[in-house]
N, C-alpha and C positions, 0 to 999 in steps of 0.2 A: 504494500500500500504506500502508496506517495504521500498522500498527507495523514497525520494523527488523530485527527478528526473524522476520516474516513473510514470505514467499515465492509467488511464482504457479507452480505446477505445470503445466507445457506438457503434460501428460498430460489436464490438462480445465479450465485455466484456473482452480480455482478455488484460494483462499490454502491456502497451507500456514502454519502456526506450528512451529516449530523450536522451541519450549521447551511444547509442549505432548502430553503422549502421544497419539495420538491417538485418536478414541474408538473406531475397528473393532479398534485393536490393544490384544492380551490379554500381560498378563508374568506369567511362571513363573520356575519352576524345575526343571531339568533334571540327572539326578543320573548322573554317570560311572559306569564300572562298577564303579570304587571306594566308589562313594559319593558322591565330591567332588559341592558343591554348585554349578552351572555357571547362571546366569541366564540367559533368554531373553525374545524378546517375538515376537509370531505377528499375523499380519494373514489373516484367511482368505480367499481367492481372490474376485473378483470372480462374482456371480449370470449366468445358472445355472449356469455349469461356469468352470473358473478357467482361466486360459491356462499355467500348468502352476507351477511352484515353484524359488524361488531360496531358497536360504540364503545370509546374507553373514556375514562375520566379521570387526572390527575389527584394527588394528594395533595395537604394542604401547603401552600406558598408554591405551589408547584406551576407551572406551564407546560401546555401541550408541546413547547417546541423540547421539552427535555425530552421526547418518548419517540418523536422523529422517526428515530430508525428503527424501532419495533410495530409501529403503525404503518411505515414504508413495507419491511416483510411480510405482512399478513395482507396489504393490500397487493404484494406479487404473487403471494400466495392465492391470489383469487378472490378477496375478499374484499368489499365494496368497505370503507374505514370511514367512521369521523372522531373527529377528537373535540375534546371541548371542556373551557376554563370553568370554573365553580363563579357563581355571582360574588364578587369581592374584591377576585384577588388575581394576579396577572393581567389580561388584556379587559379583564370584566369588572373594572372600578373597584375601588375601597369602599368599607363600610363602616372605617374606622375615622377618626377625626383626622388621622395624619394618611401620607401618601405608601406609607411604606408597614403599617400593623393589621395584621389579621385580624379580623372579627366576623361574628355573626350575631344576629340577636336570638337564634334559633336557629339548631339543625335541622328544624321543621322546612324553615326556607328553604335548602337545597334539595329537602327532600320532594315539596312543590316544585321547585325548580325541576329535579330529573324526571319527576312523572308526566310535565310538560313535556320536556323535550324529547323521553322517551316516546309519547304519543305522538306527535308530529314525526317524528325522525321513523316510526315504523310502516307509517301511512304511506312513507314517500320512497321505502328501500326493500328491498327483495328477503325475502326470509331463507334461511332459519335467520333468528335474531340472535346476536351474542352481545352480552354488558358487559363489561371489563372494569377492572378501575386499578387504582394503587392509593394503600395506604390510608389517608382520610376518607378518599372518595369510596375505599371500601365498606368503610361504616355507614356511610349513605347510601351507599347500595343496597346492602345487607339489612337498612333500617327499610329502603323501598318492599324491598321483597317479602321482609314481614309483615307489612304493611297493607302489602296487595297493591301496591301503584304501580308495579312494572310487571312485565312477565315475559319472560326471556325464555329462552330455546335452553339456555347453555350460560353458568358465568365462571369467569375465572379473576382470581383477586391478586396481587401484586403485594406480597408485605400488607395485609390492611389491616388498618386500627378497630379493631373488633375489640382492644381492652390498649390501653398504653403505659407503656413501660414507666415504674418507678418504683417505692417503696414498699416493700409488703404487706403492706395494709390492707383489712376491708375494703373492699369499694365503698359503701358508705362514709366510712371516715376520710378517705383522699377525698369523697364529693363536698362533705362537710368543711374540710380544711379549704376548697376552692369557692367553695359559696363564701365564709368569713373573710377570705379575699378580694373579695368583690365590692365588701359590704366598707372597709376599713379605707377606703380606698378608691379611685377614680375605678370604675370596672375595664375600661377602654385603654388603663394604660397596659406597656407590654409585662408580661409574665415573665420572661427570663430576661436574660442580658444580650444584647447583640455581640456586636463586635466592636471596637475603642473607636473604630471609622467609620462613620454610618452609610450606608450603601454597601461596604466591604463584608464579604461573605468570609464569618468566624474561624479562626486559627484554629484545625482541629476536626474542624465539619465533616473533609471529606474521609475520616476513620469512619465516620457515622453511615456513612451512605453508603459507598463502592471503593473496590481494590483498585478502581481500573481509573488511573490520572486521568489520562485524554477523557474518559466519558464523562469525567467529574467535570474538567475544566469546562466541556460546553456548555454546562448551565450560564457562566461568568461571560463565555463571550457572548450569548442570546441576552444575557442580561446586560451588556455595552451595545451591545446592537439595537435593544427594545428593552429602553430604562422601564416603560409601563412594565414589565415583567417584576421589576425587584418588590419581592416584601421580606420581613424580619417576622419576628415573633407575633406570636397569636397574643392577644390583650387575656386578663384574667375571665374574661365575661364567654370567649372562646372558652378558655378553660374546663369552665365551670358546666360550659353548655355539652360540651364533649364527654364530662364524666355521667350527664345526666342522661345524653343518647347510651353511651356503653352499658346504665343501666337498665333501659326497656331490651337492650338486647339480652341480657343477662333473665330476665321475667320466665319464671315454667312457661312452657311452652311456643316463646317467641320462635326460638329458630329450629323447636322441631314441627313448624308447622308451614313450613317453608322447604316445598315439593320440588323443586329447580332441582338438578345438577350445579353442583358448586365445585371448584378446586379453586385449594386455599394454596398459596405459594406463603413457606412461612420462614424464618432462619433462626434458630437457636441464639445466634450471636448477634439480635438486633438488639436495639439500645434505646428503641425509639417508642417502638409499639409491641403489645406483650404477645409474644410467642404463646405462653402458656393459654391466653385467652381464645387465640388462633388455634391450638391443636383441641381447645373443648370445642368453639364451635365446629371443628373438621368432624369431631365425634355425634356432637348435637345435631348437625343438620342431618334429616333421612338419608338424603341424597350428597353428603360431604363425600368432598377426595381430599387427602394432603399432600402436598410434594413438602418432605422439611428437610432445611439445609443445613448448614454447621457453619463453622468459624469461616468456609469458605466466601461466605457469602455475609455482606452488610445487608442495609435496610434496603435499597434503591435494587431490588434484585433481576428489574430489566434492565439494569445500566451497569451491571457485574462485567469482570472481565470474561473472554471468548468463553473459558474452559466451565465457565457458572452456568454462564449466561445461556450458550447453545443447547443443555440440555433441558432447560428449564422451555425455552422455544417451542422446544422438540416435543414435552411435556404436555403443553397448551397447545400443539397441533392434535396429540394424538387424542387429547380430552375431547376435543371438538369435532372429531373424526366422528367417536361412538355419540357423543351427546348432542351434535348438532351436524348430524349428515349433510349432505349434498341433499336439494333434492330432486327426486330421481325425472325424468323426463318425459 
């Protein structure tokens, strides 16, 4: 490979570039039923008929241009792709008082928000349907599903925050500690510490995420390319809101009542979002798969290096294989 930022697609060999949009794929703009301005980007299915349709949704402060070239695969692979920001945060506005902190006033919101764009997005795209997400956007998915607002062919999750990583405590007590935070205190400001330079992404981050430099650094150049992308820390009000979703997931029979095909991609050695809550809902869901990884792998586990990454691909093909066929002619 010529440049570090490029990649080979096991899907047909040939380069991917990670910092470049690529040219089958189209960005819009997709508008909530409120109105809110929600960005997306659209790969249309592979000639003559598409092998059916995935939506993916990023995790939280994340952007669609970080997944580029796993969204570029599945769309050589055959598959018709859109991707798309969460209401807040990347190309989709803030909801915080400043440019750069995460908020929500409710995970209720995006979970309105996906069962919009689920419904428009399946009216207008070929089936089987496939939901994808990483990370936060897995908690919302996984909130949709119990919910009943979406219903999907087939899903598979990316590292998702089904419980997030911290102290060993009750979940009650960590929700309790997050609510008196909220309370003592502006709820909008941020919950952790950035970095000493604001805009500059933290000394140490990239242990959190992936092994793999080059994949890491393209978050930092999309983020110098398209400052609307950068955010920092979720405000305490996020916080609080997040341990209160983890708890209706946690409810008897939330997620065994949630019939879908699910695989969970999960890693031992995240730091981020808890492993251990991922391997119960892999047991809790009827229909759960797990792939779990070890030390080999950070949080960001589609942005791992080759040796992670390709079988984890491989994985999510062959899920899709059994759980969301082709269909037939």
């Amino acid at each position: 490979m010529s440049q570090a930022h490029s990649s080979t697609s096991p899907a047909n060999a040939a380069v991917i570039d990670r910092r470049v949009i690529p040219p089958a794929a189209t960005e819009t703009i997709w508008h909530a039923p409120d109105g809110h301005a929600v960005r997306r980007i659209d790969w249309p299915g592979a000639e003559p008929e598409p092998r059916g349709s995935i939506l993916f949704l990023p995790g939280r402060g994340d952007a669609y241009e970080k997944y580029l070239e796993s969204l570029e695969e599945w769309h050589r692979a055959g598959w018709r792709v859109t991707g798309a920001d969460w209401r807040g945060q990347a190309g989709s506005g803030r909801l915080a008082d400043d440019a750069v902190t995460g908020h929500i006033s409710d995970f209720n919101v995006w979970v309105d928000d996906l069962s919009g764009l689920w419904k428009d997005w399946v009216a207008s795209t070929p089936g089987p349907h496939v939901l994808a997400a990483h990370s936060m956007g897995g908690q919302v998915v996984m909130r949709s599903l119990v919910e009943k607002r979406v219903d999907p062919d087939a899903v598979f999750l990316s590292a998702p925050m089904l419980g997030m990583s911290g102290p060993p405590l009750p979940l009650p007590m960590l929700h309790g500690v997050a609510q008196l935070m909220t309370k003592i205190g502006d709820p909008k400001r941020q919950a952790w510490k950035w970095s000493e330079k604001p805009g500059e992404l933290p000394l140490g981050r990239a242990t959190l995420l992936t092994h793999d430099k080059d994949r890491y650094e393209d978050e930092a150049w999309w983020r110098d390319k398209r400052p609307e992308l950068v955010m920092g820390p979720a405000s305490w009000h996020w916080v609080e809101r997040a341990y209160a979703s983890w708890r209706e997931l946690e409810e008897d029979g939330a997620l065994e009542s949630v019939q879908t095909p699910v695989l969970i991609i999960s890693t031992k050695a995240d730091k981020l979002v808890s492993h251990d809550a991922n391997v119960r809902a892999a047991e809790r869901l009827p229909n759960g798969e797990l792939m779990e990884l070890g030390n080999e792998a950070a949080h960001e586990v589609l942005r791992e290096v080759d040796a992670v990454r390709d079988p984890i691909m491989q994985r999510i093909a062959s899920f899709l294989d059994q759980h969301a066929p082709a269909k037939a002619d």
